[in-house]
C-alpha positions in Angstrom: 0.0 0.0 0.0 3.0 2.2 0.8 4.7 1.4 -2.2 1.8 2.1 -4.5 1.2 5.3 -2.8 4.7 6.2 -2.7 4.9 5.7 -6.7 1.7 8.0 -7.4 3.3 11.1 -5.9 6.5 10.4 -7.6 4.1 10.0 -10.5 2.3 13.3 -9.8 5.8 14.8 -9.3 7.4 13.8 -12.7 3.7 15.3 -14.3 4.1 18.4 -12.6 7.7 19.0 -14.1 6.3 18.3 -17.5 4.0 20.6 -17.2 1.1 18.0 -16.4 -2.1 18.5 -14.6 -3.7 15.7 -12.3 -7.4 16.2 -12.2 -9.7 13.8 -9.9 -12.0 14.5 -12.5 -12.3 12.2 -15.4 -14.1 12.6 -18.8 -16.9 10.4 -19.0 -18.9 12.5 -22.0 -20.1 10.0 -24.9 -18.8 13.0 -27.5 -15.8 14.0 -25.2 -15.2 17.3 -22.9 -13.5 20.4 -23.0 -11.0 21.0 -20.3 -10.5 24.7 -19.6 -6.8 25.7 -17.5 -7.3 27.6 -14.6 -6.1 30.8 -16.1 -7.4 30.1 -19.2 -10.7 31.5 -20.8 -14.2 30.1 -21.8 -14.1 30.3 -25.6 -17.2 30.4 -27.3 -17.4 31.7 -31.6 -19.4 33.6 -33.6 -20.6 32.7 -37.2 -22.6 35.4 -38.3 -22.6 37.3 -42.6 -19.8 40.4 -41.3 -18.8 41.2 -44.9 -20.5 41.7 -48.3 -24.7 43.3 -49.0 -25.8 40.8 -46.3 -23.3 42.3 -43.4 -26.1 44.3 -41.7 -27.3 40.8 -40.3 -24.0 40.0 -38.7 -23.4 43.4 -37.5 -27.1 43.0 -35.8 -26.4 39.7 -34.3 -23.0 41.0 -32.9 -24.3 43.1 -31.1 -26.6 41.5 -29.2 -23.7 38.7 -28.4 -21.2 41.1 -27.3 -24.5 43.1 -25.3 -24.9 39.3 -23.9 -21.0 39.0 -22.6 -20.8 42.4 -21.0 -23.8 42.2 -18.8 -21.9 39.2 -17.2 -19.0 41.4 -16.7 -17.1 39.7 -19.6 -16.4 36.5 -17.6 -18.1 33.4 -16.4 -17.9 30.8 -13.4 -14.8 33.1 -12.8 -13.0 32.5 -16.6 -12.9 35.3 -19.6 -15.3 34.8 -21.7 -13.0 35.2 -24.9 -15.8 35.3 -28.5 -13.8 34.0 -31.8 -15.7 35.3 -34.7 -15.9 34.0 -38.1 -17.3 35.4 -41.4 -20.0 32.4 -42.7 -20.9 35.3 -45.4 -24.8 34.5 -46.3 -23.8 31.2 -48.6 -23.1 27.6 -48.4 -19.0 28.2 -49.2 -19.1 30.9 -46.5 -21.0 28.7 -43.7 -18.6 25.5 -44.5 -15.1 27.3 -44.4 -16.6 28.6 -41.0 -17.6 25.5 -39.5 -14.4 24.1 -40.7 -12.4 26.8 -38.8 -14.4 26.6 -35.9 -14.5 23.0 -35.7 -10.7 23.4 -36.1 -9.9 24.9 -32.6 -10.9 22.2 -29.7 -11.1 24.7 -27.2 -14.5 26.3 -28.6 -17.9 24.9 -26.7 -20.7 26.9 -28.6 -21.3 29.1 -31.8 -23.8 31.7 -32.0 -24.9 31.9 -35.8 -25.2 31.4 -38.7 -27.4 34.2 -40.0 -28.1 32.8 -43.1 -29.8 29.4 -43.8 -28.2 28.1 -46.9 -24.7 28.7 -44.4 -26.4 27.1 -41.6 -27.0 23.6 -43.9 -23.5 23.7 -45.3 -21.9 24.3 -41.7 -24.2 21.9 -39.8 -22.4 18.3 -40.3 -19.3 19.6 -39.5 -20.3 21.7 -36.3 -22.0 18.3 -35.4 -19.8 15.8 -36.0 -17.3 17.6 -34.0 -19.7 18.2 -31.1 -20.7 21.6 -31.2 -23.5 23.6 -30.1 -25.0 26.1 -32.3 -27.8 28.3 -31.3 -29.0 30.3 -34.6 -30.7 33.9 -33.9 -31.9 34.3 -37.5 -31.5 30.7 -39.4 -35.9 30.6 -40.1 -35.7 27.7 -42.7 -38.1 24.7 -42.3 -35.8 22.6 -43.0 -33.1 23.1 -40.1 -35.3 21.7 -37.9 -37.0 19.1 -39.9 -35.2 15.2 -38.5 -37.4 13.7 -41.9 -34.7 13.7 -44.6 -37.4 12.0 -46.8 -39.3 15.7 -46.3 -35.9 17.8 -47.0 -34.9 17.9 -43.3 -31.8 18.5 -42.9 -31.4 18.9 -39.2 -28.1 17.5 -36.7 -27.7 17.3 -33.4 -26.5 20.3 -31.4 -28.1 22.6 -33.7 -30.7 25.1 -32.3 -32.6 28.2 -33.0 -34.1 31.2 -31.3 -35.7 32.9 -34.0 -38.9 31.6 -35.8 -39.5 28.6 -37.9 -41.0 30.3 -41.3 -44.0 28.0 -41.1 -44.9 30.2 -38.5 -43.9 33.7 -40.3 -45.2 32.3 -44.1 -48.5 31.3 -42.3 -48.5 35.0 -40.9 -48.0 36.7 -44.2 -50.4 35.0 -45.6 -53.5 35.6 -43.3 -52.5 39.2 -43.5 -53.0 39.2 -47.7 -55.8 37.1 -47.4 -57.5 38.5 -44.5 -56.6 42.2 -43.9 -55.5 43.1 -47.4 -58.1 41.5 -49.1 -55.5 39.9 -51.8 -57.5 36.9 -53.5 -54.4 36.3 -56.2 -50.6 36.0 -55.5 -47.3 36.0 -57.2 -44.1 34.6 -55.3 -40.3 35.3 -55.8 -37.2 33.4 -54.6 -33.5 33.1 -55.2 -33.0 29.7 -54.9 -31.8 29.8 -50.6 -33.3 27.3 -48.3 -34.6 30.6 -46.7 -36.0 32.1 -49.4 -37.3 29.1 -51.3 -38.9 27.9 -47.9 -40.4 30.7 -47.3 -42.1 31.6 -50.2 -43.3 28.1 -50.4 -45.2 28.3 -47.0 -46.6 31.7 -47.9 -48.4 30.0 -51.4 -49.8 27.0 -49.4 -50.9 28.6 -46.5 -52.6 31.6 -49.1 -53.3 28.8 -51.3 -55.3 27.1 -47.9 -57.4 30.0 -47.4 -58.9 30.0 -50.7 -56.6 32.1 -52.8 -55.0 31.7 -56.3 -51.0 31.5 -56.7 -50.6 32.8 -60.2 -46.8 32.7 -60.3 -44.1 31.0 -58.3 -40.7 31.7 -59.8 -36.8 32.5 -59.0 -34.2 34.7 -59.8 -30.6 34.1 -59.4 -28.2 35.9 -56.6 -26.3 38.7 -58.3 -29.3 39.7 -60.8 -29.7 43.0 -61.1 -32.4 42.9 -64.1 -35.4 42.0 -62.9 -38.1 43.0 -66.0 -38.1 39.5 -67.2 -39.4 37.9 -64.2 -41.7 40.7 -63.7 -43.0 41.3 -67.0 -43.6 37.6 -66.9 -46.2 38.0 -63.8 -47.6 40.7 -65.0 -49.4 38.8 -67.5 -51.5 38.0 -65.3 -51.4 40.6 -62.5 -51.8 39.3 -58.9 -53.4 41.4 -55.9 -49.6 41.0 -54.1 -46.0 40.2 -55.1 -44.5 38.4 -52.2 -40.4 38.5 -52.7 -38.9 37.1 -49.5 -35.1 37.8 -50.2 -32.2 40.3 -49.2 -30.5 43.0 -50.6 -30.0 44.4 -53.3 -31.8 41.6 -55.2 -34.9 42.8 -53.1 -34.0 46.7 -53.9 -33.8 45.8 -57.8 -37.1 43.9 -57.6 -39.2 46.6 -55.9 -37.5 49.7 -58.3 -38.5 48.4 -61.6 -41.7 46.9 -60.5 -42.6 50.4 -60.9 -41.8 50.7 -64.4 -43.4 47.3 -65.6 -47.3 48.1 -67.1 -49.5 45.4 -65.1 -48.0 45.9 -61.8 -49.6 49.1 -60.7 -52.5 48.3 -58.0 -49.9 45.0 -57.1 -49.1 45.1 -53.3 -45.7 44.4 -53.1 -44.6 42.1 -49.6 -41.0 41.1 -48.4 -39.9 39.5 -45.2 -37.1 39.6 -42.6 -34.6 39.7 -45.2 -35.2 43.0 -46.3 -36.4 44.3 -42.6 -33.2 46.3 -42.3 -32.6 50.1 -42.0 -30.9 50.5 -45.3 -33.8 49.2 -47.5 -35.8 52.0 -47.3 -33.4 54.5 -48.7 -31.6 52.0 -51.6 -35.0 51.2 -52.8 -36.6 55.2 -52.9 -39.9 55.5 -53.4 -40.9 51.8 -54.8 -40.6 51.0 -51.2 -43.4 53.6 -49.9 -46.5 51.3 -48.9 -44.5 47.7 -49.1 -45.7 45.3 -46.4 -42.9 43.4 -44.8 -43.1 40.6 -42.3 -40.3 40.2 -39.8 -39.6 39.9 -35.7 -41.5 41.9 -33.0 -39.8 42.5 -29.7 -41.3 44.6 -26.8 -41.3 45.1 -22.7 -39.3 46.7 -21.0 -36.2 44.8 -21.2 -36.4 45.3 -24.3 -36.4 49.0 -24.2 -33.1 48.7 -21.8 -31.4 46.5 -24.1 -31.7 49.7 -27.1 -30.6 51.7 -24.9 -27.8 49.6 -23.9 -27.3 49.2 -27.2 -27.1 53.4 -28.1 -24.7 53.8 -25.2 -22.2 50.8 -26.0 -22.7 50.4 -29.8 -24.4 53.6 -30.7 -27.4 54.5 -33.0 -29.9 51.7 -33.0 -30.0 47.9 -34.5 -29.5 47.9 -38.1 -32.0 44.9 -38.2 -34.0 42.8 -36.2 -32.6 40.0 -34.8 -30.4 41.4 -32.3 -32.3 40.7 -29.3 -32.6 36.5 -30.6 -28.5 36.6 -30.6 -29.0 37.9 -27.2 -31.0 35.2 -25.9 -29.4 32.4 -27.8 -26.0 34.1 -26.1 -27.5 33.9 -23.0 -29.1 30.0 -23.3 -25.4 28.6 -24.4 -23.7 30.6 -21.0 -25.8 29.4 -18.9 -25.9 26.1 -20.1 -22.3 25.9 -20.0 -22.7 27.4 -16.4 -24.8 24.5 -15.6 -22.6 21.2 -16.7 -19.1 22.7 -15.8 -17.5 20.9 -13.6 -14.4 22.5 -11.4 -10.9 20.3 -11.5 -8.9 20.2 -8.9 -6.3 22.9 -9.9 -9.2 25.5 -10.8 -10.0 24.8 -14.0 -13.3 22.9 -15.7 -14.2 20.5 -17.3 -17.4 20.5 -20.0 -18.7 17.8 -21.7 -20.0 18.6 -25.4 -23.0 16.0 -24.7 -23.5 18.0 -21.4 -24.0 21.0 -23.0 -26.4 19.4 -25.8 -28.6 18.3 -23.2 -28.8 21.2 -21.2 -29.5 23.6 -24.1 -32.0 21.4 -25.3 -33.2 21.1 -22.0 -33.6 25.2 -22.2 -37.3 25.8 -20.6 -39.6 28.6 -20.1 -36.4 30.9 -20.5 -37.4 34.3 -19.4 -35.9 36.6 -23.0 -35.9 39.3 -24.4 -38.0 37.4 -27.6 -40.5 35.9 -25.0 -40.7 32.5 -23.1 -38.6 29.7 -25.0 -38.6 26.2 -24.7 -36.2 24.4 -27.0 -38.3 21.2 -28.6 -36.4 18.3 -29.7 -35.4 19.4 -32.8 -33.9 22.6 -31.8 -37.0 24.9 -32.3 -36.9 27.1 -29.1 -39.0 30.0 -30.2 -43.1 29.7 -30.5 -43.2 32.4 -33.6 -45.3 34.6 -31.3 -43.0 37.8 -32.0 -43.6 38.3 -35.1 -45.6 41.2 -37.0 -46.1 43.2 -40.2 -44.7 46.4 -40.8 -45.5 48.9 -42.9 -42.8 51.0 -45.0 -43.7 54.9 -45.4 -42.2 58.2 -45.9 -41.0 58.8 -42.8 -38.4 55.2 -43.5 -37.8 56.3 -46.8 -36.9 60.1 -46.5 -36.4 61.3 -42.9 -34.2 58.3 -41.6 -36.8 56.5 -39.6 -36.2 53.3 -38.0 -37.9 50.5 -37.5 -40.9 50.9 -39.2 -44.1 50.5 -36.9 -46.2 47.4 -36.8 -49.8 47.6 -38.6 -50.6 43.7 -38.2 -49.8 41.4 -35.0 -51.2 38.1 -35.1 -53.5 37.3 -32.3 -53.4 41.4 -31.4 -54.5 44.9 -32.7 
């Protein structure tokens, strides 16, 4: 008994000089743990669009994350909280050389992002095969949360989302056409993105449900900037709305020469999230007076604190209107990692990835900024309640206002 003690601190002893660490704590994860130094920080990534027409988004999300990470002080369970960020652009190549660089460094236990959808299906098998967590504040595709590959699911584990599934904001668009606006007959536009495509696809059905008449479901290409074909096309056979569900500047080009195209005059023209950002107004002129858009609604007084937060430590207000769902998802992955860390002996922690799955999926009846969220088993966390349709006027176009106000909630006035 003495001998075999006598040879584990001689054992201890010879790590120490090597720079070794002797932890009573052992790794017992089924995907494997994280093992943080005493002195060294909690690492956690972003994957958010930070360059190029779409960087608005990223710039949005950003925010909220780095709001997130100073309201704790900057440090958690007494380790900097140290944010890695990587461009994933609003594309498939731009979400897979993120993931890949994420995935890369070992020492990362979560990723906020991606904005986009189509970089969200290209980064997913590689963020989940090496046993991330990633909490989306703007990914709204079906799909990403569909576990039916036969029904184009494309959804891994470890993936999650705090803004809303699109059946919920197509379903929401619709009943406004239908029911407030009066539309009987609809024309759809896509570019081809999971987001996009989705979208558009749930707005047609769910009109289609309530007794109206798709005339027109059609795409255009990323990078088009002449859009009379596609819309002299529909205007053969003029619809009561235009519903166009994508981002700038395809969106800016779309709305401009509607204008111009004879058929197209009493259309209504509709967009979504996509274009629900402060610089549409003003790159589209006056094409954009009286467009509908559908998109996020956050209120309460947190909220309120968080803008102003926001003006004092960012300045100005959000460019776009998922900040507050990076703040949340933020918030879910810190205090999920809060939750399964385990102190070593020397100071440091140990995480296990499954850990952390389980206890973000295990998110309940989290109080948000974005309302009460319950992750489901899929990774849908938000109920689609915050969401509204605004109204673009004048006062967006011409005197720099921002957001626009809601004129439709569902369920309210």
């Amino acid at each position: 008994m003495k001998r075999a003690l006598v040879l584990a601190f001689l054992l201890s002893l010879a790590l120490l000089a090597f720079g070794g660490t002797i932890h009573a704590q052992e790794c017992d994860d089924a995907i494997g743990c994280v093992e943080i130094g005493p002195d060294d920080p909690i690492t956690i990534a972003s994957m958010l669009t930070t360059s190029g027409a779409t960087a608005f988004l990223g710039e949005d999300s950003l925010g909220g994350i780095e709001i997130a990470i100073e309201q704790r002080g900057g440090e958690l369970l007494g380790h900097e909280i140290e944010l890695v960020n990587e461009d994933s652009l609003c594309n498939a190549e731009g979400g897979q050389t993120a993931a890949q660089r994420v995935a890369s460094d070992e020492t990362i236990l979560g990723v906020i992002g991606t904005n986009c959808s189509s970089a969200a299906v290209a980064a997913l098998p590689t963020i989940s095969e090496a046993g991330l967590v990633m909490i989306s504040p703007s990914n709204t595709a079906p799909s990403l949360t569909n576990d039916n590959p036969d029904e184009g699911g494309v959804w891994q584990p470890g993936y999650f989302r705090t803004a809303h599934n699109d059946l919920f904001q197509g379903a929401v668009a619709a009943d406004f056409a239908f029911n407030e606006l009066g539309a009987r007959t609809l024309a759809t536009i896509h570019d081809g993105s999971p987001y996009a495509d989705g979208l558009q696809d749930v707005m047609a059905n769910t009109f289609r449900e309530l007794g109206g008449e798709v005339t027109f479901q059609g795409a255009i290409n990323v990078g088009d900037t002449d859009m009379s074909a596609i819309l002299t096309e529909i205007a053969t056979n003029p619809p009561d709305v235009l519903y166009f569900p994508i981002f700038e500047p395809e969106g800016n080009f779309i709305a401009a020469q509607s204008v111009d195209i004879p058929g197209l005059e009493d259309t209504t023209l509709m967009g979504a999230d996509g274009l629900l950002v402060e610089s549409f107004p003003e790159n589209t002129g006056d094409a954009a007076i009286g467009m509908f858009l559908s998109g996020p609604l956050v209120t309460g007084d947190a909220y309120q604190e968080f803008l102003e937060t926001w003006d004092e430590v960012i300045g100005g207000v959000p460019p776009s209107g998922f900040h507050a769902h990076a703040f949340d998802a933020t918030n879910i992955l810190l205090d999920a990692i809060e939750a399964v860390a385990v102190e070593t002996d020397d100071g440091g922690l140990l995480i296990g990835r499954q850990a952390l799955r389980d206890a973000v999926g295990a998110t309940e009846e989290f109080d948000g900024l974005t309302g009460v969220l319950t992750c489901g088993p899929t990774g849908d966390c938000a109920t689609g309640e915050a969401l509204a349709i605004f109204e673009i006027t004048e006062a967006e176009v011409f005197d720099d206002a921002w957001p626009p106000q809601p004129v439709f909630v569902p369920g309210g006035e």
